[in-house]
DOKE-401726 format. One record per atom (N, C-alpha, C, O): residue in one letter; x, y, z. Coordinates in steps of 0.05 Angstrom, whole numbers, plus 32768, in hexadecimal, padded with zeros to 4 digits. Layout:
BEGIN
AXYZ;...
END
This chain:
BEGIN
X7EAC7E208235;X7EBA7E348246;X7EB67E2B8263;X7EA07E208268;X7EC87E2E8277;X7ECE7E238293;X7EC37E3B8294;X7EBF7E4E8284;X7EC07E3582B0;X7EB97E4C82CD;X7EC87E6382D4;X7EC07E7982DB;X7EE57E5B82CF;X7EFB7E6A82CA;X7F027E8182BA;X7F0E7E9682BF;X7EF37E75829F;X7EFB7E85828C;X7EE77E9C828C;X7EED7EB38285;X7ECF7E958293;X7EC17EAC8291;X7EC97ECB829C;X7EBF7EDF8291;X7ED97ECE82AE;X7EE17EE982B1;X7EF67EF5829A;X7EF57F0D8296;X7F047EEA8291;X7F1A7EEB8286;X7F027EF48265;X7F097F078255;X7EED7EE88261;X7EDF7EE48249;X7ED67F038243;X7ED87F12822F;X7EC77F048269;X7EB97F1F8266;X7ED77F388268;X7ECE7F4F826C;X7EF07F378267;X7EFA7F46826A;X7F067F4C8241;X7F097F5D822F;X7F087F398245;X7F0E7F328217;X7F007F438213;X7F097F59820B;X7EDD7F3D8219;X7ECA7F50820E;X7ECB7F6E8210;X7EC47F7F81FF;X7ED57F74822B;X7EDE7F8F822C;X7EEC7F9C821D;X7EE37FB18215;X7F0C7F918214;X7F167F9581FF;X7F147F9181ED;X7F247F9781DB;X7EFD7F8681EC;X7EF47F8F81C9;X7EE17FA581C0;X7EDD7FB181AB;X7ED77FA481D8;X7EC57FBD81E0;X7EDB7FDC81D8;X7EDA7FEC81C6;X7EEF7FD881F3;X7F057FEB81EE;X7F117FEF81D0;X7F13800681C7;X7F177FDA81C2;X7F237FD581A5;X7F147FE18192;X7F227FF18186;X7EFB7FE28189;X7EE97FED8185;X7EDE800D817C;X7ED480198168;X7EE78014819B;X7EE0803181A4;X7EFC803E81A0;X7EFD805781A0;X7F118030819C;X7F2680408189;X7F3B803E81AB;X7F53804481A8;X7F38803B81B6;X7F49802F81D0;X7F64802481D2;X7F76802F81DD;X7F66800E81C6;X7F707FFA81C4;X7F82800B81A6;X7F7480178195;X7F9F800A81A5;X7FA98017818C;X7FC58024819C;X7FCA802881B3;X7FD280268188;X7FF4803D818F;X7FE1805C8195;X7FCE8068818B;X7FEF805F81A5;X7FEC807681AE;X7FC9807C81C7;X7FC0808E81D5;X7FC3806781C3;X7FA0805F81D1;X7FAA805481EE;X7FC2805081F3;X7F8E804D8207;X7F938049821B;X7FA08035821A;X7FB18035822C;X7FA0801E820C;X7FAD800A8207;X7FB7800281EE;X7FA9800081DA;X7FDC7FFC81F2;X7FDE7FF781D4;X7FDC7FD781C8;X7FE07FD181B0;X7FD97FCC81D3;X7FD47FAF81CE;X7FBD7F9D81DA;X7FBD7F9981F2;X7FA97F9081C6;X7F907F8C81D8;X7F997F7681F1;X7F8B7F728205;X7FAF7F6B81EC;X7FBF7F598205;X7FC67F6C821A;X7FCB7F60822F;X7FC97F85821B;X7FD27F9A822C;X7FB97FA0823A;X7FBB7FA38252;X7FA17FA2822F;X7F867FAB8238;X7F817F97824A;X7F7B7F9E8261;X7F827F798243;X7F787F608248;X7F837F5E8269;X7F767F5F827E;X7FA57F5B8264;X7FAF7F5B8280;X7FA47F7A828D;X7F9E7F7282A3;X7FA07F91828D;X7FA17FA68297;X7F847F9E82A8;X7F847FA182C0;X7F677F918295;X7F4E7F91829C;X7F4E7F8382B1;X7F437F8982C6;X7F5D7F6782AC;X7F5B7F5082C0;X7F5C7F5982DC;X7F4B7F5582ED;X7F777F6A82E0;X7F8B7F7382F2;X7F747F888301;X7F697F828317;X7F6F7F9982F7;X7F587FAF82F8;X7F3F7FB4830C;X7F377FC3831E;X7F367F9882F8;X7F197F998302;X7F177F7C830C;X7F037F6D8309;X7F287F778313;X7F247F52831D;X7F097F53833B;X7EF57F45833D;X7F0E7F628348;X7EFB7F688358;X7ED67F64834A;X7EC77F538353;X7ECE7F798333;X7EC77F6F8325;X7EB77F5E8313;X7E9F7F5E830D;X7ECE7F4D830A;X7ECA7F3482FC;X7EC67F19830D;X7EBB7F058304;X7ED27F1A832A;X7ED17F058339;X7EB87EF7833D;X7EB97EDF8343;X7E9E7F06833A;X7E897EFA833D;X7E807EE58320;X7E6B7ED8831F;X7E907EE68311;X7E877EE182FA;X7E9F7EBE8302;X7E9B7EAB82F2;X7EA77EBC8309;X7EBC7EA1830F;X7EA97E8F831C;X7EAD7E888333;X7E8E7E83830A;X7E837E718313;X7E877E608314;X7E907E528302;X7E7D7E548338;X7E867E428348;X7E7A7E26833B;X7E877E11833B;X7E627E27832F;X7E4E7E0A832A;X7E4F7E07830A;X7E527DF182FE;X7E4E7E1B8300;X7E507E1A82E0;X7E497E3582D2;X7E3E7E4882DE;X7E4E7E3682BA;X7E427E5282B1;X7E327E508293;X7E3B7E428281;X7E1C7E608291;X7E067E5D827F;X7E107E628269;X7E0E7E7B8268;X7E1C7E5A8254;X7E2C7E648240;X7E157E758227;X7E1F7E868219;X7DF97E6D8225;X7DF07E858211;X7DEC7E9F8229;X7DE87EB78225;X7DF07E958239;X7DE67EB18251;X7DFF7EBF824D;X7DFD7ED8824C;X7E177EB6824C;X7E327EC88250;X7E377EC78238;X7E4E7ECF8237;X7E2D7EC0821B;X7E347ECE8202;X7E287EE38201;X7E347EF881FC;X7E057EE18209;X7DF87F02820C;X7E0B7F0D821A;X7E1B7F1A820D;X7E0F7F0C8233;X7E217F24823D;X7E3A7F2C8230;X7E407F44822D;X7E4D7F158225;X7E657F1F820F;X7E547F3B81FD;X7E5A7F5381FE;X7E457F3381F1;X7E327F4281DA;X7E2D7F5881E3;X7E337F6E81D7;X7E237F5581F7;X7E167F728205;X7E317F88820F;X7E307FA0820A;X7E467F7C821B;X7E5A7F8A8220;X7E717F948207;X7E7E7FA98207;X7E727F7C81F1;X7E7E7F8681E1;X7E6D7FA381CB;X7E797FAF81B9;X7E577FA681D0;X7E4E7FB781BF;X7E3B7FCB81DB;X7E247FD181DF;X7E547FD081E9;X7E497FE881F9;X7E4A800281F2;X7E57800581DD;X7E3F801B81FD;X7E40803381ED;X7E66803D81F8;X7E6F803C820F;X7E6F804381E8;X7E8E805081EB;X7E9880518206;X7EA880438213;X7E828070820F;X7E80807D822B;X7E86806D8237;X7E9E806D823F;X7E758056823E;X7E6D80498256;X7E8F80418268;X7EA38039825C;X7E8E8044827C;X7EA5803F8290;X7E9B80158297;X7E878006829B;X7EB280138296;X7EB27FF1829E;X7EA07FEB82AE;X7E967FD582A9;X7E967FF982C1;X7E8A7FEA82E0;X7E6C7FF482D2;X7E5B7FF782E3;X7E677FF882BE;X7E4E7FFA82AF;X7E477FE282A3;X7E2E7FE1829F;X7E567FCA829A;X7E557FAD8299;X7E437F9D82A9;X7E2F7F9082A1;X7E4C7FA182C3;X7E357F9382DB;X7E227FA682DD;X7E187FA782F3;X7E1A7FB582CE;X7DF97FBB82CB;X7DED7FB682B8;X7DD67FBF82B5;X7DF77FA682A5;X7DE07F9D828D;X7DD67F83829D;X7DE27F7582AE;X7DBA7F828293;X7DAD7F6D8296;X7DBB7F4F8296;X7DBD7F3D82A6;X7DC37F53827C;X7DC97F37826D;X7DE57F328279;X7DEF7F1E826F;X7DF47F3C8289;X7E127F3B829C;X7E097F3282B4;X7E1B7F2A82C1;X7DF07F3082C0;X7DEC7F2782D9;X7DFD7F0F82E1;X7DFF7EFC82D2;X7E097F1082F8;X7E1D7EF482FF;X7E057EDE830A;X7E097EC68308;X7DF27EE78312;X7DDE7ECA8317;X7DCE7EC88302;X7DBC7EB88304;X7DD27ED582EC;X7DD37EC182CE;X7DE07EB582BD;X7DDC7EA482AC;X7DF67EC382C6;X7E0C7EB982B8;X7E1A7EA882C4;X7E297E9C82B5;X7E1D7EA082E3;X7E267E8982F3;X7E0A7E7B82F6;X7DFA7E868305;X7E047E6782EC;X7DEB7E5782F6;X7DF57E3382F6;X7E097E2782EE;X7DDE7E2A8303;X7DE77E0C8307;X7DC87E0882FF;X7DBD7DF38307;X7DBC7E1482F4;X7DA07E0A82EA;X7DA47E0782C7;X7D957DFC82B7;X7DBA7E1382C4;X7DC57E0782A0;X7DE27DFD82A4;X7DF57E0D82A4;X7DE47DE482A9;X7E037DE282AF;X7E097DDD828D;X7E0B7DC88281;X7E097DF68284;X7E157DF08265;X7E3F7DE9826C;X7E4D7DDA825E;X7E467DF68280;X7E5B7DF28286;X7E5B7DEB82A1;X7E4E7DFB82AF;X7E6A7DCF82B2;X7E6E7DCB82C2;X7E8E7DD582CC;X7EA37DD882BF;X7E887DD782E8;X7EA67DD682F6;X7EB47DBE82F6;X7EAA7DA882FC;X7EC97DC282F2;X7EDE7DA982F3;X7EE07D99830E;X7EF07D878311;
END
């Protein structure tokens, strides 16, 4: 996974989070998890922007955070994401694991 992709990753995870909690469906906030996907990006890009690491990104560090966000409690409102631990952007952007480099 590029540097790039990581926002886009942590926003997937949301929608599946959303998908999940019964969200995602006809007649739900979103009817298509591609509808959620563009809506999140668009959304909360503000966000996710910190997560567009510049040097590389720790990829078991940003599967915990996929993990952690896809199995959040229902409730939780999006901007509850950047408070788990395991979502921190200076763990999840690091150049001390270049498991993924920048191009």
């Amino acid at each position: 996974m590029q540097q790039h992709d990581t926002p886009r990753a942590l926003a997937m995870a949301r929608c599946q989070q959303q998908q999940r909690c019964g969200y995602v469906r006809e007649g739900g906030k979103y009817v298509l998890p591609e509808q959620c996907l563009t809506v999140v990006l668009a959304e909360q890009q503000d966000r996710l922007q910190p997560y567009a690491c510049p040097m590389s990104t720790d990829v078991p560090q940003l599967q915990g955070c996929l993990e952690a966000v896809r199995a959040m409690d229902c409730a939780f409102p999006f901007s509850s994401f950047d408070g788990l631990e395991e979502c921190d952007p200076a763990r999840v952007c690091s150049g001390a694991n270049p498991a993924v480099s920048a191009p």
